[in-house]
N, C-alpha and C positions, 0 to 999 in steps of 0.2 A: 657625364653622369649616366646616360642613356645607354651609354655601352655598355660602362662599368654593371650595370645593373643586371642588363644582360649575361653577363661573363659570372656572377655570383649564384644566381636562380638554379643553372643546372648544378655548381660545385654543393649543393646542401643535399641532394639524397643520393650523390655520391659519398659526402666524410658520412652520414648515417648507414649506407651501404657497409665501409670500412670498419664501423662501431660492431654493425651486425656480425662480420664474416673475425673480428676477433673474438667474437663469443664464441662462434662455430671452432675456433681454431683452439682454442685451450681446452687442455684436459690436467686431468691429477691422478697421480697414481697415490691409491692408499692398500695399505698391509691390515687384514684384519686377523686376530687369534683367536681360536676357538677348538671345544674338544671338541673331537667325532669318536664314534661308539664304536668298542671293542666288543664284539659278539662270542660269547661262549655257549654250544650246542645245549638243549634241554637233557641229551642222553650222558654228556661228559660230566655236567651239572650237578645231575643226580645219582651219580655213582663216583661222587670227590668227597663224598663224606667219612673219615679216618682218622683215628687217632696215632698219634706218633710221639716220638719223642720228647724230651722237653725242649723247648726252641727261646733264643731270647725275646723279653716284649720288646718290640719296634716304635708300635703308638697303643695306648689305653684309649678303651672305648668304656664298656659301663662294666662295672662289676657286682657281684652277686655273692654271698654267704649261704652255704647249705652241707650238713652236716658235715662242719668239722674244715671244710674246705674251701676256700678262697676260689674265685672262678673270673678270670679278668678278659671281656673280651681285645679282641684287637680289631679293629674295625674294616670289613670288607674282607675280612681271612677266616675267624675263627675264636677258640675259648681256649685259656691255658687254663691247666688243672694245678690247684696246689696245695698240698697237703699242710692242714693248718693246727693239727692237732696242738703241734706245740708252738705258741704261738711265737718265742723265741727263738725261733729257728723253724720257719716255715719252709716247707720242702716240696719242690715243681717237681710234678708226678709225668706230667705230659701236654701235648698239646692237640684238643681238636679241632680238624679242618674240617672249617663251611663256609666254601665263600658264599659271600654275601651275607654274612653276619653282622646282625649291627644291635642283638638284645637279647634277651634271655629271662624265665624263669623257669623253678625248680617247685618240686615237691619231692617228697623222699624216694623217690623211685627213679622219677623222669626228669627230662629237662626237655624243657621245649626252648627251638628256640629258631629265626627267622634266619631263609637261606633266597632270598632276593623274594622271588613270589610262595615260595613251598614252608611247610611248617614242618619243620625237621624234630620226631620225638626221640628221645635220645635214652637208652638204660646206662643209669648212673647205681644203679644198686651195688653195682664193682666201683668205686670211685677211680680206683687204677686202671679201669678196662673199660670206659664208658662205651655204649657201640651204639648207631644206630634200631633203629628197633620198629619205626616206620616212618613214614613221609606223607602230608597231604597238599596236593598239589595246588597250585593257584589261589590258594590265600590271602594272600596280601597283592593287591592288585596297582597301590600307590608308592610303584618304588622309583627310584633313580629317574624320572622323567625327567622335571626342570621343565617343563615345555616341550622337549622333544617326544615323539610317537615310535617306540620304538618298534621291529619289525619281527613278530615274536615267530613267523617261520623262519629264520635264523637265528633265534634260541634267546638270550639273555643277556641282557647288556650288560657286560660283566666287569667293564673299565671304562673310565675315559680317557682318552691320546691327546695332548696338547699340537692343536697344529696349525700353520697359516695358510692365508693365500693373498696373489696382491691382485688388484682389478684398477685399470682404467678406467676413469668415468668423466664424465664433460663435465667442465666447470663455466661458467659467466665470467672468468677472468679474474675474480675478483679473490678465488679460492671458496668458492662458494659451490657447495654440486649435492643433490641430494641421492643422498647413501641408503641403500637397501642391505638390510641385513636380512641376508637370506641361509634360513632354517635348516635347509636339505642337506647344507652340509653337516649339521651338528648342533652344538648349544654355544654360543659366543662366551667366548671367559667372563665376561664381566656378569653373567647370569649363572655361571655354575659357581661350586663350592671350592673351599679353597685346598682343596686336594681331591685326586679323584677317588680314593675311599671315600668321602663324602659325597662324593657326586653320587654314586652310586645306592643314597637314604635307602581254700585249701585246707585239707590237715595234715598241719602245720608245715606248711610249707617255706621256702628260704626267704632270704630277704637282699632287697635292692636297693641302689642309691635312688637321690633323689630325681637323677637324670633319667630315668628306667622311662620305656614306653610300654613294658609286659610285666602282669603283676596279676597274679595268684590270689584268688580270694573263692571263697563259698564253693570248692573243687568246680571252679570255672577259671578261664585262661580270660584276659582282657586284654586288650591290645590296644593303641593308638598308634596312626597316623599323620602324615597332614589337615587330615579332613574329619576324619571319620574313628568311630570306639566300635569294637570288635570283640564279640563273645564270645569264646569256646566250651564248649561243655566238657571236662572230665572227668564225669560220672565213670566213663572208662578211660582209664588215664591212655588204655595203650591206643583205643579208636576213637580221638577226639570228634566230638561234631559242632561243624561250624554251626554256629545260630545268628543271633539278630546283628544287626549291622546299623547303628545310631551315625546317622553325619551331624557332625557340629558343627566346622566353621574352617576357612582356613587358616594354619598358620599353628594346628595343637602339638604340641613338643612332650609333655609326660603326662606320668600318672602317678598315684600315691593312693592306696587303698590305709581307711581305717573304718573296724569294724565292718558296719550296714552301708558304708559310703566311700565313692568314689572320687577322689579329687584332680580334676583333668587341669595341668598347665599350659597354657598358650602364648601366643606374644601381644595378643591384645586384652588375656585375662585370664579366670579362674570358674571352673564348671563345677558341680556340684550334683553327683548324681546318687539316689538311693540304691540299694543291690538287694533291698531284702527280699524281692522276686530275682534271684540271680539274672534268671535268662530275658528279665526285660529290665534293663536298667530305667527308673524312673529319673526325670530331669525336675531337681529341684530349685534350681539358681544360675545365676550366671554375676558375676563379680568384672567390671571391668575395669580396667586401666590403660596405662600410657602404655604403644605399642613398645616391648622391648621382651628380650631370651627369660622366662619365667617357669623355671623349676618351683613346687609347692611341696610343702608338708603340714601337717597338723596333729596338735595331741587331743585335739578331742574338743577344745574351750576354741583354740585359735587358729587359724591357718595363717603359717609363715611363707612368704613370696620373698623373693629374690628377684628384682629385674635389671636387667645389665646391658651397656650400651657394647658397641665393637661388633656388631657379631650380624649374621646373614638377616637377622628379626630389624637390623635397622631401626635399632632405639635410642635414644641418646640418657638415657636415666640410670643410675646407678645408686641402688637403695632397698633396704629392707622394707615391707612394707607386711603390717599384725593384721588379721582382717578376723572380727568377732563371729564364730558361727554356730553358737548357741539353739540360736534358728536359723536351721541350714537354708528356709527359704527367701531368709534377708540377710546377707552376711554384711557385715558390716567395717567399714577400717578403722581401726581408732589408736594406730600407730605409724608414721613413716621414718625412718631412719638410713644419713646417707652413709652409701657404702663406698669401696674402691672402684671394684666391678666383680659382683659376687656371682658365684655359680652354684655350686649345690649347697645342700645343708641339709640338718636333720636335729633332731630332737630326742632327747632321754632324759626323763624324770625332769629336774630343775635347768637342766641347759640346753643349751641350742647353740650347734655350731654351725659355723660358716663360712663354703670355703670363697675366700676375697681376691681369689686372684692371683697379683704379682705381691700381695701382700699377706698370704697365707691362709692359714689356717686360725679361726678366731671362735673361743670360745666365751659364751653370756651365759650369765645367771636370766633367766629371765619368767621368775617369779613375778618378778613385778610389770607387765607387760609395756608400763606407760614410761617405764626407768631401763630399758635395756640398754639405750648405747651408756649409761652411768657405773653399769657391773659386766666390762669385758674382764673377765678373772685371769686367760691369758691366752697367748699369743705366740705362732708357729710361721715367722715370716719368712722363711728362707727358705719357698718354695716357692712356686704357683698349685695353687691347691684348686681342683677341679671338683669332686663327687667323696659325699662321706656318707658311711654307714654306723650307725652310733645305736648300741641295746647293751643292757645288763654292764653297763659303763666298761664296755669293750667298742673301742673307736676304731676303723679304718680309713684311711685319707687316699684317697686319690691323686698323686700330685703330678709336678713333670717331672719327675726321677724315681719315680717308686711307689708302692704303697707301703704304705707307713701306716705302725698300729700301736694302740696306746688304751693303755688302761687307767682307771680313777684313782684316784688316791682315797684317804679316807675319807675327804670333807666329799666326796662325791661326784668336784666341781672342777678339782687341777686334776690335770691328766697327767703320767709316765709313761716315759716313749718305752717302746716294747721291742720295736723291729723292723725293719726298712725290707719288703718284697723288688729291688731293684728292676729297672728298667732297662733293656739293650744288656743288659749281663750277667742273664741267668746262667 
């Protein structure tokens, strides 16, 4: 036994030696994906601005109504122009390039409209000839980041490039190794958008869907952000000047002017700001909710929200939701209604339509605020319906194949289809 004992003493931080030097000896290889930034000069940038031909739509981004003409962006490229006199046969006049385009509004002269950091003023008084007309620089300061820093003496991050790389690292044996995700190269896929156009984020003036982040009130330009509402002055439409700069919150996605007030959408809620001193927006409210993608409108009595799961806001809610703002300083909800997974909407006179998705386009009577989902009058399912614009019971729909336009019947409430502006085959 005495030997035995012997002979065991040294064999234990030897097998513990062996335990050690297996850890030392394993490693993992893992593959990670990530964009890295495509850089386009400030000088290429700023002299890509040009109108051309008519081109087909690819992808829809937000569109816009101003005299007579249909204006649809394409997201990260630029505006097609379309002549909408007759609304039966609307007619693509041409298309303008800006990259970096992702919004727009108009007044009768001008369009302004976002070209990554610059504010691009545009003469539309020729609908057929729009041309640039001036530029101010470094405007928008919250674009296409995600986390990345980009390196503005090599100009503007004008794409993103899908790319890998593989890295050895030590593991405990067990498949266990702590992983750095390292920035320098890029933004890792699963933090960017899901394409890289998105990677890349009056009197009487025109009108915008509900998706809009630029929106025209009191000859002042408004703008949102991620963070922040942004005032322009267009007292000279042609030498706009920047003014006051309000941060909000992050995570703001639109805007909807009525009247004296401004109504800001978020993914955690609903802002509320007065404009009757244009150049200093007053903050009257704040409305929250469940975090989820929340386009807003209102006719005056109610503000209509829309929040919808699927989508970069990471919400899981799907529903309309009435919210009373009588008193813009206590809004109140006193409707929730569930939806499919709605996106934009909008309001004329007694209806409110709504677009639901993979289940169309859906229009209410909603007179009765506390009876809406009981008067859906009807129903446009055979599309995915994104952003509408609805005045003077003249509808436009957003969908994934086209814009489609529709006008009221007598009762006010059913709509007739008018005309499909097709997608990919202009």
């Amino acid at each position: 036994m005495k030997t035995l004992t012997r002979l065991l003493v040294p064999l234990i931080p030897l097998s513990l030696m062996g335990l050690m030097a297996c850890e030392d000896r394993c490693e993992i290889e893992s593959t990670q994906y990530y964009y890295e930034p495509v850089y386009t000069s400030w000088e290429d940038l700023r002299a890509s601005v040009k109108f051309e031909a008519p081109r087909p739509i690819n992808q829809h981004g937000k569109i816009y109504f101003i005299n007579d003409y249909v204006l649809i962006n394409e997201p990260n490229v630029g505006i097609h122009f379309i002549n909408n006199t007759d609304r039966e046969n609307p007619k693509p006049v041409g298309f303008l390039s800006i990259p970096g385009n992702f919004d727009m509004a108009a007044n009768q002269q001008y369009l302004y409209a976002d070209s990554y950091t610059d504010l691009v003023i545009v003469d539309i008084s020729n609908m057929r000839q729009p041309q640039e007309a001036n530029r101010m620089q470094n405007v928008f300061t919250n674009y296409n980041s995600y986390g990345f820093y980009p390196d503005p003496e090599m100009g503007v991050v004008s794409e993103w490039r899908e790319a890998s790389f593989t890295q050895t690292m030590p593991s405990d044996c067990n498949g266990n190794t702590d992983w750095t995700r390292y920035h320098d190269r890029g933004i890792f896929v699963d933090y960017a958008m899901e394409s890289s156009a998105d990677a890349v984020s009056p009197s009487n003036p025109g009108m915008g869907g509900s998706m809009a982040r630029f929106t025209i009130a009191h000859e002042r330009l408004y703008t949102v952000d991620l963070s922040d509402l942004q005032v322009v002055d267009l007292s000279n439409p042609l030498q706009p000047v920047v003014g006051q700069k309000t941060s909000l919150d992050w995570g703001v996605e639109t805007i909807f002017p009525y009247q004296d007030k401004l109504f800001i959408g978020a993914n955690n809620g609903m802002w509320i700001y007065d404009i009757s001193s244009p150049d200093a927006p007053e903050y009257l409210s704040r409305f929250t909710h469940e975090t989820s993608c929340d386009p807003v409108v209102t006719d005056g009595q109610y503000a209509y929200v829309t929040l919808r799961s699927g989508t970069e806001c990471n919400g899981f809610t799907n529903q309309l939701e009435v919210i009373d703002i009588v008193d813009p300083r206590n809004p109140e909800r006193v409707a929730i209604y569930p939806m499919y997974n709605p996106h934009g909407l909008a309001v004329d006179g007694s209806s409110l339509y709504i677009c639901d998705g993979d289940e169309g386009l859906k229009v209410y009577n909603k007179s009765d605020v506390m009876t809406i989902d009981q008067h859906l009058i009807q129903q446009y399912p055979d599309m995915f319906a994104y952003d509408v614009i609805a005045f003077d019971c003249h509808v436009m729909l957003i969908a994934d194949d086209g814009l489609h336009q529709y006008i009221c019947q007598d009762d006010l409430l059913t709509l007739q289809y008018v005309s499909t502006i097709p997608f990919t085959s202009l």
